[in-house]
C-alpha positions as CSV (number, residue, x, y, z in Angstrom):
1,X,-35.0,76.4,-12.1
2,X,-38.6,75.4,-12.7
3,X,-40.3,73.7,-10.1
4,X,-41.0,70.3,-11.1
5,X,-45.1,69.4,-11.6
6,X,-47.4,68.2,-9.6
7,X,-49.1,65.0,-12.0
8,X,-53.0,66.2,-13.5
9,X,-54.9,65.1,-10.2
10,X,-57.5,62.3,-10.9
11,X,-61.0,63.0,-9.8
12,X,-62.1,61.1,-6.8
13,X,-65.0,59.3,-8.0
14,X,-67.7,59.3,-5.6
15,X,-69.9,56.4,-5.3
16,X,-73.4,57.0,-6.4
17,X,-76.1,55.5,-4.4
18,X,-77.7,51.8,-5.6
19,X,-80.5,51.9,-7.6
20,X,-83.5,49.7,-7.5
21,X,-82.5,45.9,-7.2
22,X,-78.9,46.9,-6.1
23,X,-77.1,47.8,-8.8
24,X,-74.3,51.0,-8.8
25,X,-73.2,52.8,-11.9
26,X,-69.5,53.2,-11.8
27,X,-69.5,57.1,-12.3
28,X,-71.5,59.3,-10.3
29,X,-72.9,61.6,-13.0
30,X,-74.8,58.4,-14.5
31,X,-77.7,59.6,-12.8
32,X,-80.2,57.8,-15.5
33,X,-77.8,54.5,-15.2
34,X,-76.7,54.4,-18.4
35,X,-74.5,51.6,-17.7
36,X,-77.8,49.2,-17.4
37,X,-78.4,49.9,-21.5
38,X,-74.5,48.6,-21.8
39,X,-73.7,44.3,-22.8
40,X,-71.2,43.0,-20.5
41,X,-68.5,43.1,-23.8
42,X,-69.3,47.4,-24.0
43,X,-68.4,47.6,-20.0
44,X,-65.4,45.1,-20.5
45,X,-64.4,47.6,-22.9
46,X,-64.9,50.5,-21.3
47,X,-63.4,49.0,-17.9
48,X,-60.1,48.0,-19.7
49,X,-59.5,51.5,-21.9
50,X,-60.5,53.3,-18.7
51,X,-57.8,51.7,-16.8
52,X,-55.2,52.5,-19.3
53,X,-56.2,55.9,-19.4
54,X,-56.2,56.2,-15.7
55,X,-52.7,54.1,-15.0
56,X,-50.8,55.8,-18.1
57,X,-52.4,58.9,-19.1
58,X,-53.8,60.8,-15.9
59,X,-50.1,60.9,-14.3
60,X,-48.6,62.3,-17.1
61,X,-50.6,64.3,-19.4
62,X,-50.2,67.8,-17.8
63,X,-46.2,67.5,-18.4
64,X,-46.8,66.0,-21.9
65,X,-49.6,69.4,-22.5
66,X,-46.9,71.9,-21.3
67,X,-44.1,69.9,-22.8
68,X,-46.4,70.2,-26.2
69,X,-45.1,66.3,-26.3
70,X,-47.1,63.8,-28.0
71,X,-46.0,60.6,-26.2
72,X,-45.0,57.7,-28.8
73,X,-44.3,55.4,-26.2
74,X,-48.1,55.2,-25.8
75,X,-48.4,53.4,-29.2
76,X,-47.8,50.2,-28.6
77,X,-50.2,50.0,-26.2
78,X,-52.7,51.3,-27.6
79,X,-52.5,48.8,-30.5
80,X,-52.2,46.3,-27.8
81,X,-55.6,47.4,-26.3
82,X,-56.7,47.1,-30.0
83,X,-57.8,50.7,-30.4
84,X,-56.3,50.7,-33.8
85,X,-58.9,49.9,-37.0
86,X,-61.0,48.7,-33.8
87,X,-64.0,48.8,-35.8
88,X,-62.9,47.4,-38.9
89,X,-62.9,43.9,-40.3
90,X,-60.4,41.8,-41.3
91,X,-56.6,42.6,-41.9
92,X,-55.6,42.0,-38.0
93,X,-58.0,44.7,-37.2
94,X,-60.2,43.7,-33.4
95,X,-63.7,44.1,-35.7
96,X,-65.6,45.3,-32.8
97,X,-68.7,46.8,-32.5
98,X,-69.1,51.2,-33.8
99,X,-70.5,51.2,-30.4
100,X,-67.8,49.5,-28.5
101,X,-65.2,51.7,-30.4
102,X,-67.4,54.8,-29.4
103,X,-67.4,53.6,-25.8
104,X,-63.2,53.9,-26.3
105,X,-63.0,56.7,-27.8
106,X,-65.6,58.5,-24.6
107,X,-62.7,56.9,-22.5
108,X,-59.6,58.0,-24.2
109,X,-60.7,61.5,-24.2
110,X,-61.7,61.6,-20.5
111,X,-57.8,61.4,-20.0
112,X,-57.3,63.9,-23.5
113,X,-58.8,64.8,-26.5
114,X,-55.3,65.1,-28.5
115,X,-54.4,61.4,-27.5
116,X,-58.0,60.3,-28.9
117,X,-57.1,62.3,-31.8
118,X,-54.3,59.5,-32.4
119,X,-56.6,56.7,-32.4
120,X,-59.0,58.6,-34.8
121,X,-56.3,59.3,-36.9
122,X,-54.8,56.6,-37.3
123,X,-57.9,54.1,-37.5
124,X,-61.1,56.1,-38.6
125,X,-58.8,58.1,-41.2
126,X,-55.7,56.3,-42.3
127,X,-56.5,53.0,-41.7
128,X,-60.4,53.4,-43.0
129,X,-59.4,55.3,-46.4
130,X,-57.8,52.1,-47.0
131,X,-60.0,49.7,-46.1
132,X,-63.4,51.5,-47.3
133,X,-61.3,52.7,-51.0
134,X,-58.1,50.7,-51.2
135,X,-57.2,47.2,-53.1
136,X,-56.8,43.8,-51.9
137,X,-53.0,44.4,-52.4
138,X,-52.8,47.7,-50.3
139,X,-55.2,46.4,-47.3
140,X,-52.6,43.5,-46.9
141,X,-49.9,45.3,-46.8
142,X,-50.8,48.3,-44.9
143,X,-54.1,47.5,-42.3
144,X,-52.3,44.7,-40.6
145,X,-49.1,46.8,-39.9
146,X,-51.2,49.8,-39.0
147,X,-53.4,47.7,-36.7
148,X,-50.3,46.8,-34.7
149,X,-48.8,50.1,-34.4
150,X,-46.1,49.2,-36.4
151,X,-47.1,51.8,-39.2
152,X,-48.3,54.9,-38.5
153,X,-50.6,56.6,-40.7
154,X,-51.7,60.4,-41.7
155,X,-55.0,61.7,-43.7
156,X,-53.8,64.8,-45.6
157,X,-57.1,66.5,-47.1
158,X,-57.3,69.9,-45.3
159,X,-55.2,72.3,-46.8
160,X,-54.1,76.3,-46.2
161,X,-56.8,77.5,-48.1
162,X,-59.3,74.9,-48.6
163,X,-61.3,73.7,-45.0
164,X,-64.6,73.2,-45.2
165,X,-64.8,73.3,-48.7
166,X,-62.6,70.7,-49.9
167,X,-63.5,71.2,-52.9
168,X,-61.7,73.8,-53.5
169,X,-58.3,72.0,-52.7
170,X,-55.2,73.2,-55.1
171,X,-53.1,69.6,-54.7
172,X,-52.6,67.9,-58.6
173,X,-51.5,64.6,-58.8
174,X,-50.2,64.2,-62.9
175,X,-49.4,60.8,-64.6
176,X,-46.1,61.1,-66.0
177,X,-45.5,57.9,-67.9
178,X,-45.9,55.2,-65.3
179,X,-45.5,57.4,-62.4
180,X,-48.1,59.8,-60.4
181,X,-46.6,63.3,-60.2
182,X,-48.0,65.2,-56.8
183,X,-47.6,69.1,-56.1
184,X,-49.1,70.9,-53.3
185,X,-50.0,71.6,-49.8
186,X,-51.9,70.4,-47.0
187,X,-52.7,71.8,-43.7
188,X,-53.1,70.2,-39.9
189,X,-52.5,66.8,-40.5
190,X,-52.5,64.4,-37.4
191,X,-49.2,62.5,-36.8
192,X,-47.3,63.1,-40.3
193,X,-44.2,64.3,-39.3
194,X,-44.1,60.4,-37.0
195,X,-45.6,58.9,-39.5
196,X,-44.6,55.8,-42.4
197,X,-47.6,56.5,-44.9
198,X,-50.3,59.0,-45.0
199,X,-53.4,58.9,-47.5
200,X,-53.4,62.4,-49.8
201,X,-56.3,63.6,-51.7
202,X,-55.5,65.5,-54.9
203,X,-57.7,66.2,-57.9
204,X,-56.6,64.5,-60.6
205,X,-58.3,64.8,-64.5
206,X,-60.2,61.7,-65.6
207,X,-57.9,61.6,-68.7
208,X,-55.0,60.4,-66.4
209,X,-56.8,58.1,-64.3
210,X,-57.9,55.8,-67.2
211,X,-54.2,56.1,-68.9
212,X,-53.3,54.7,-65.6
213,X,-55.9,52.4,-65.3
214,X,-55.2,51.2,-68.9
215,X,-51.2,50.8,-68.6
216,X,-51.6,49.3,-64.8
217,X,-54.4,47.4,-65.1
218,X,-55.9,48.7,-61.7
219,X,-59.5,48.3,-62.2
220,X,-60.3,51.7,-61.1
221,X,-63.5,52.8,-60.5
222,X,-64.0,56.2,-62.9
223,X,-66.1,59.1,-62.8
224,X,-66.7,61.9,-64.8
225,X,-65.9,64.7,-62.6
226,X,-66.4,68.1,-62.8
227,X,-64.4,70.5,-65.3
228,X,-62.8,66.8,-66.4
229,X,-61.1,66.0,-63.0
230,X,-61.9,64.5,-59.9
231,X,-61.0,63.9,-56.0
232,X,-59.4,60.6,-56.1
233,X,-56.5,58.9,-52.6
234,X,-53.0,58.0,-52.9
235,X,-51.1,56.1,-50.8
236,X,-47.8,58.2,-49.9
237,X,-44.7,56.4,-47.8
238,X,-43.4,59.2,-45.8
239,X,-39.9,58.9,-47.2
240,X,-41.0,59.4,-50.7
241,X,-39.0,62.0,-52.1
242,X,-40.5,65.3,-52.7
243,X,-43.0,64.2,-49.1
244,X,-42.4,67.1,-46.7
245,X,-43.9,67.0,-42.8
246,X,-43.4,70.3,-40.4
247,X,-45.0,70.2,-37.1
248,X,-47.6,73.3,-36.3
249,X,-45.9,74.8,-33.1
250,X,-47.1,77.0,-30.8
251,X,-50.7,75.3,-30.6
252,X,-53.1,76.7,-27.5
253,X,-55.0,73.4,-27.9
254,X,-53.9,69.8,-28.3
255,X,-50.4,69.9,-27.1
256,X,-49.9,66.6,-26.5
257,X,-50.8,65.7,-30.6
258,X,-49.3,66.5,-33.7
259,X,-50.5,68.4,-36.5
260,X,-48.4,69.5,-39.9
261,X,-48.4,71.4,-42.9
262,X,-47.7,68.9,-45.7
263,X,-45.8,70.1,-48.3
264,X,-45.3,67.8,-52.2
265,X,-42.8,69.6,-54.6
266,X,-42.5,66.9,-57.6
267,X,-43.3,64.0,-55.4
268,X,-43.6,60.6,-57.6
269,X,-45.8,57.6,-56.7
270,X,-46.0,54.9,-58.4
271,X,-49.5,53.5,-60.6
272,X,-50.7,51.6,-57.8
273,X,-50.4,54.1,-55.1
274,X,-53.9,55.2,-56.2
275,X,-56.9,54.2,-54.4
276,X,-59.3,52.5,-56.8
277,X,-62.9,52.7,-55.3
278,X,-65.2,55.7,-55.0
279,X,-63.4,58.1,-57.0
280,X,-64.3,62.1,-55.7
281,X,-65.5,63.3,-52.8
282,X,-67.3,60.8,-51.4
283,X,-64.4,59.0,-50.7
284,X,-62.8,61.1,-47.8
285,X,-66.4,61.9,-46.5
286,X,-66.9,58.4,-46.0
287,X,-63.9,58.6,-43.8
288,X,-65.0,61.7,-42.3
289,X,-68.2,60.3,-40.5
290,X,-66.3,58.1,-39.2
291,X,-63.9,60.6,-37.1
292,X,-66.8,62.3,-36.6
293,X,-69.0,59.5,-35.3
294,X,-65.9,58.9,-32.5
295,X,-65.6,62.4,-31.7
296,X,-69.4,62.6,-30.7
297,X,-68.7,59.9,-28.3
298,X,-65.2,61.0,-27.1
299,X,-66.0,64.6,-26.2
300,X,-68.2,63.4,-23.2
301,X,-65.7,61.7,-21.9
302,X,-63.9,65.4,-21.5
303,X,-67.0,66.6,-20.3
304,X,-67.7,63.8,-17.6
305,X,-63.8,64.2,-16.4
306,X,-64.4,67.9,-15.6
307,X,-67.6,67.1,-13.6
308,X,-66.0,64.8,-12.0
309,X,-62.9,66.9,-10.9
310,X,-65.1,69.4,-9.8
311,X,-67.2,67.1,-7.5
312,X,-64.1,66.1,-6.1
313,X,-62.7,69.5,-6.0
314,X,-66.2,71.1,-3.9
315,X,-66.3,68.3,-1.5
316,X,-62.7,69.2,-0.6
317,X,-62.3,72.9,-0.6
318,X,-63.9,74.3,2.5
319,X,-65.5,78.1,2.0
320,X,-67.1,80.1,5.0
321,X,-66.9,77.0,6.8
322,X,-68.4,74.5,4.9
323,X,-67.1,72.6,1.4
324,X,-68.1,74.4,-1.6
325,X,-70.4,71.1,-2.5
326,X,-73.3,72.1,0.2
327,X,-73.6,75.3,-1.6
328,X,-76.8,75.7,-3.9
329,X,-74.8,77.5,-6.7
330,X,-72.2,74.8,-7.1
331,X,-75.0,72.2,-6.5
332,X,-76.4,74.2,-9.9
333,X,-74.1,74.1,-11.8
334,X,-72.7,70.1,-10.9
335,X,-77.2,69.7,-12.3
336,X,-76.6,71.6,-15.1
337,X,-73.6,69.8,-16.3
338,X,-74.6,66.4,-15.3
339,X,-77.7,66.7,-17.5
340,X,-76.2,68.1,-20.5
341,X,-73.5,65.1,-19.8
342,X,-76.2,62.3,-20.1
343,X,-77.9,64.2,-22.8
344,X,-75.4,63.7,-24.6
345,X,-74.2,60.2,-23.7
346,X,-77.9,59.2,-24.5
347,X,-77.6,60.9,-28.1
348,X,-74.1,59.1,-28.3
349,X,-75.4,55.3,-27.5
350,X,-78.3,56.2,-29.9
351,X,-76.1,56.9,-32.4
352,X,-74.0,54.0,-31.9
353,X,-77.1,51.6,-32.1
354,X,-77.4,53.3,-34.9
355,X,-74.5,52.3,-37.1
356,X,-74.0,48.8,-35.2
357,X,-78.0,48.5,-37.2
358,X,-76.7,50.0,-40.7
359,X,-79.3,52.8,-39.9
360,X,-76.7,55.7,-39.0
361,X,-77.1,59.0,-41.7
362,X,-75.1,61.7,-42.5
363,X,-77.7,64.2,-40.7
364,X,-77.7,62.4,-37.4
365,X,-73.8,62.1,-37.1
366,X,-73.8,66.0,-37.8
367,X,-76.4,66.5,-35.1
368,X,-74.3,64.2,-32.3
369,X,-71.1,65.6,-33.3
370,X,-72.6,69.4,-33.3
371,X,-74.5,68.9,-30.0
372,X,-71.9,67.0,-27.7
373,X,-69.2,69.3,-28.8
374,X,-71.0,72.8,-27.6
375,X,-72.1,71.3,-25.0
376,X,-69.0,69.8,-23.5
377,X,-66.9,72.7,-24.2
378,X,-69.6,74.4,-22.2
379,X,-69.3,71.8,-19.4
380,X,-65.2,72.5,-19.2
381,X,-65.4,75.6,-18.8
382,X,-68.3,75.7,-15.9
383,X,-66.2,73.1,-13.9
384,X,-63.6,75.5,-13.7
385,X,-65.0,78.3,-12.8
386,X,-66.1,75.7,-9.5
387,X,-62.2,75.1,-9.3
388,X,-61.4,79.3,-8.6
389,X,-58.2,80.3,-9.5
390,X,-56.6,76.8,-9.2
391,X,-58.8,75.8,-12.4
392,X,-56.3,77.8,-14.4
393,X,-53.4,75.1,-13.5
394,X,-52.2,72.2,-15.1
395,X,-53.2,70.0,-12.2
396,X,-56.9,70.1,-12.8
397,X,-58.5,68.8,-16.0
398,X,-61.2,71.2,-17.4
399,X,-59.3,73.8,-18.8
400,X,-57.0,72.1,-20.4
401,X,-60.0,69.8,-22.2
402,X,-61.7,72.8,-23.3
403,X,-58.7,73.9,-25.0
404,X,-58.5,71.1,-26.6
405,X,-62.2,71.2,-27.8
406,X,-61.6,74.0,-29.2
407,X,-60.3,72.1,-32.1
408,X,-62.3,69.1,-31.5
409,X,-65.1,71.4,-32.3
410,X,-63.3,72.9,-35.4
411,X,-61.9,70.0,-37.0
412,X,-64.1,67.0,-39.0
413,X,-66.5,69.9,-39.6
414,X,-67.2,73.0,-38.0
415,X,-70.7,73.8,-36.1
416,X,-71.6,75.8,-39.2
417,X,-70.8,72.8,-41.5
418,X,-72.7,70.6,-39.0
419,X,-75.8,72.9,-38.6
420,X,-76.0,73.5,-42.7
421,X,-75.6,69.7,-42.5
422,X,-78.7,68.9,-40.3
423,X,-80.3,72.3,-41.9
424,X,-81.0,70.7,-44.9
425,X,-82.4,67.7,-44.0
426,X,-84.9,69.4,-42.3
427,X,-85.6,71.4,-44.6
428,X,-84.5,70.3,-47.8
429,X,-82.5,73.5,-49.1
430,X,-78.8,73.2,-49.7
431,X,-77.4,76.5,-48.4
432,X,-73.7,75.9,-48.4
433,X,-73.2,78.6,-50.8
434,X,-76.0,81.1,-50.2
């Protein structure tokens, strides 16, 4: 019989010294006091979603990792918290600040990156394909049930073959009559096979859409696409016949998530399941920068979690008489990692500011998203080499959150995308294809 696991130890936070006129950050890697740029609302925020992470999540996620269990009963409280749609307006949604939500999301993933995943999902993704694209009669029924937890949602874009070039994607939707006709395939889809609706991107020719537009009286939004067809979002209930969801097993990263291969043999929708604004590719990539925007924020929350279990870790373990901590190789490494750590925070709030202003572009999202990933996945894996063998273990954090940004760093645009991205802006020159 298996022995049963020792719960993912928390780190011991040690209590950084005051800094001029008395004031003490509450982690000790905020060397540059971060926390002082912060409103009392962002630490209010960060204060409650930290305390949820630390009272439900850090005692249980290294059974729900090697269980490869993604824990439902987590749900409702994170809509209670009011992660879902958090930065959205209207429709029950919390309408707080992009950098509130990012100050979430840094927290969430300090306990793990797949349970972030579900908030990103579900509200940057799901929830934001409808708000950004969908009508008046779709936001009301869907954002206020989503924003409660009550309706889970799915973003099916990636498919087998088609990754970083969407474009390429092989799913049809058809109008037959007064119906929309979708075949295809998607591939690693966050929470479809829990899920009550997901949003589906399929090409559909230009020719159909203002049929449909004419027989349903949709007010669409058309565009001549190339070869006569373009990228347009369909609202899909999950028990729409035809709708297939199989979990991806067998994952090395994000065990406590769910991803699926989608599968649509014949699946009919009716007129109004189509999004009407910002028909192609734009559309989803809206909703992209958005995931991508919380991801630059949530992977230093992994990062500061494993520098914090290591400080904990080398002021413990004794070696050759003295804790690992007074040694000027782990002293080293704890500088190195702490100032990658508040690089990136720095280049996280900046970004925030950012989009709270209406200044945020494509270029510097790609940048943030790009540099905090490398470099936390980097900072994992240097914290456990100052955890010796017992870093390969469950009960310490860094490993197990550079697995999972492994496919933080892969998914809502690889570092190639992201440096092709930034690549262009500086110098002009599109070289996605060359």
């Amino acid at each position: 019989m298996r022995a049963p696991r020792v719960a993912v130890r928390p780190p011991v936070r040690q209590q950084p010294p005051p800094l001029p006129g008395g004031t003490v950050p509450k982690h000790p890697t905020d060397i540059m006091n971060i926390e002082a740029l912060l409103s009392p609302e962002e630490i209010a925020v960060r204060d409650r979603v930290a305390e949820f992470v630390d009272r439900r999540v850090r005692p249980n996620i290294g059974q729900w990792f090697e269980d490869a269990v993604l824990p439902l009963e987590l749900i409702p409280e994170m809509a209670e918290l009011g992660l879902f749609g958090m930065h959205l307006e209207g429709y029950g949604c919390a309408g707080r600040t992009a950098t509130e939500y990012g100050i979430a999301m840094q927290e969430m993933e300090a306990g793990d990156s797949g349970l972030r995943t579900v908030v990103s999902v579900q509200g940057s993704l799901a929830m934001s394909s409808i708000h950004k694209h969908g009508s008046e009669e779709q936001k009301n029924e869907w954002l206020p049930k989503m924003a409660q937890g009550e309706a889970i949602g799915f973003f099916g874009l990636t498919e087998p073959t088609a990754g970083s070039d969407p474009a390429s994607m092989v799913t049809r939707a058809r109008l037959e009559g007064d119906e929309w006709v979708i075949d295809g395939a998607k591939r690693w889809i966050g929470l479809a096979s829990v899920a009550q609706l997901g949003v589906v991107w399929a090409k559909v020719s230009n020719e159909d859409v203002a049929a449909a537009d004419t027989a349903g009286a949709l007010g669409l939004e058309i565009k001549d696409g190339k070869d006569g067809e373009t990228v347009r979002g369909f609202i899909v209930p999950t028990d729409t016949e035809g709708f297939t969801a199989t979990p991806i097993t067998q994952k090395l990263s994000m065990r406590a998530s769910l991803q699926c291969d989608l599968t649509f043999e014949g699946m009919r929708l009716p007129l109004n399941a189509i999004l009407p604004k910002n028909p192609g590719l734009r559309a989803p990539f809206m909703c992209l920068s958005e995931a991508r925007y919380g991801i630059a924020w949530g992977a230093m929350g992994a990062a500061r979690d494993s520098i914090e279990q290591a400080i904990a870790y080398s002021s413990e373990r004794l070696q050759f008489g003295k804790p690992l901590s007074a040694y000027q190789l782990t002293q080293k490494k704890l500088t190195d990692m702490t100032a990658g750590l508040q690089t990136g925070q720095l280049l996280a709030l900046q970004l925030g500011r950012a989009k709270d202003a209406g200044t945020l572009t494509p270029a510097m999202i790609s940048l943030a998203k790009l540099n905090n990933c490398r470099t936390a996945i980097e900072i994992c894996r240097e914290a456990r080499t100052i955890l010796g063998g017992n870093g390969i273990t469950g009960d310490y954090s860094p490993l197990r959150h550079a697995n999972n940004l492994e496919s933080v760093r892969t998914y809502e645009g690889t570092d190639e995308v992201h440096t092709l991205i930034v690549g262009q802006t500086l110098t002009g020159e599109a070289a996605f294809r060359g």
